[in-house]
C-alpha positions in Angstrom: 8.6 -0.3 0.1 7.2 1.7 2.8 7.8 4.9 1.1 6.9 3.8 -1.9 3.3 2.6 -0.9 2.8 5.9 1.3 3.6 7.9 -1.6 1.2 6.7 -4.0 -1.4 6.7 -1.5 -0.8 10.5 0.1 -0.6 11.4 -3.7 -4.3 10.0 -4.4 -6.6 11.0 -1.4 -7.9 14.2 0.0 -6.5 14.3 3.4 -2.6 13.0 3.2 -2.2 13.4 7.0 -4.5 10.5 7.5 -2.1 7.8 5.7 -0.6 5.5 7.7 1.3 2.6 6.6 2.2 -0.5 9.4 5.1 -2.8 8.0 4.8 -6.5 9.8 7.5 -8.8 9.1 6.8 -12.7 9.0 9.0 -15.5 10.3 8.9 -16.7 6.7 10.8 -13.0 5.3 7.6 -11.9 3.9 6.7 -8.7 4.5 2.8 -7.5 4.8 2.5 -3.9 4.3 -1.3 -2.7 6.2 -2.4 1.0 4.4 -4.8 3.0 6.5 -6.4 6.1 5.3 -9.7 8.0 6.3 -13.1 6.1 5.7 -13.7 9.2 3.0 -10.7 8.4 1.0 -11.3 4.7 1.1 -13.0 4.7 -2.5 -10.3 6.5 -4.0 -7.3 4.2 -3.1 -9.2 0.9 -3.5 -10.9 2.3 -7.4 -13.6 1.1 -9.4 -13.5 -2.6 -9.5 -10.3 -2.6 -7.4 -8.6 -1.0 -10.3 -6.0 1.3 -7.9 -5.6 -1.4 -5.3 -4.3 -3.9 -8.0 -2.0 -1.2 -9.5 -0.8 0.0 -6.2 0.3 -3.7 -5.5 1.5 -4.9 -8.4 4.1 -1.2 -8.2 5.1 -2.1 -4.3 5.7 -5.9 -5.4 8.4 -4.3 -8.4 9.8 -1.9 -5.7 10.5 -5.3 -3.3 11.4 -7.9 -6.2 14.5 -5.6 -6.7 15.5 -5.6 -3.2 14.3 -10.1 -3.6 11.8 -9.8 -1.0 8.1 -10.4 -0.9 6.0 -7.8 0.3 1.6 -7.9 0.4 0.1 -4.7 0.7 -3.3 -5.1 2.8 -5.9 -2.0 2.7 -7.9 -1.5 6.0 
C-alpha cells in the first residue's frame, strides 16, 4: 500500500522528490500510512473540498482490503 499511496501522490504534485510516505503499524494490525509532501504541493493532494484526499484513501483502502488489512492514510 506504500507504493501505491506514493505513486498517486508523486504523480499529482510539482516536486515528486519531496513525497515521503512513513508506514506505522498498530498493535491492533492496522496500519496508518502518514503522506508528507512540500507545503506548495499541499493544495494539490488534499483538492477542493478534500475531493483528492478522499479518492486517494478510498484507492489505498481497495489496495489493503485485498491483502485483508486495514490501512488509514493521514496527510501532514
Amino acid at each position: 500500500m506504500k507504493e501505491v499511496l506514493e505513486t498517486i501522490a508523486r504523480a499529482l504534485v510539482d516536486t515528486p522528490d519531496e513525497v515521503n510516505v512513513t508506514e506505522i503499524e498498530h498493535e491492533d494490525g492496522t496500519i496508518t500510512l502518514e503522506l508528507r509532501v512540500a507545503s506548495g504541493d499541499m493544495g494539490k493532494v488534499i483538492g477542493k473540498q478534500g475531493r483528492i484526499a478522499k479518492a486517494i484513501r478510498t484507492v489505498v483502502k481497495a489496495a489493503a482490503s485485498n491483502e485483508n488489512k486495514k490501512v488509514s492514510v493521514d496527510i501532514v
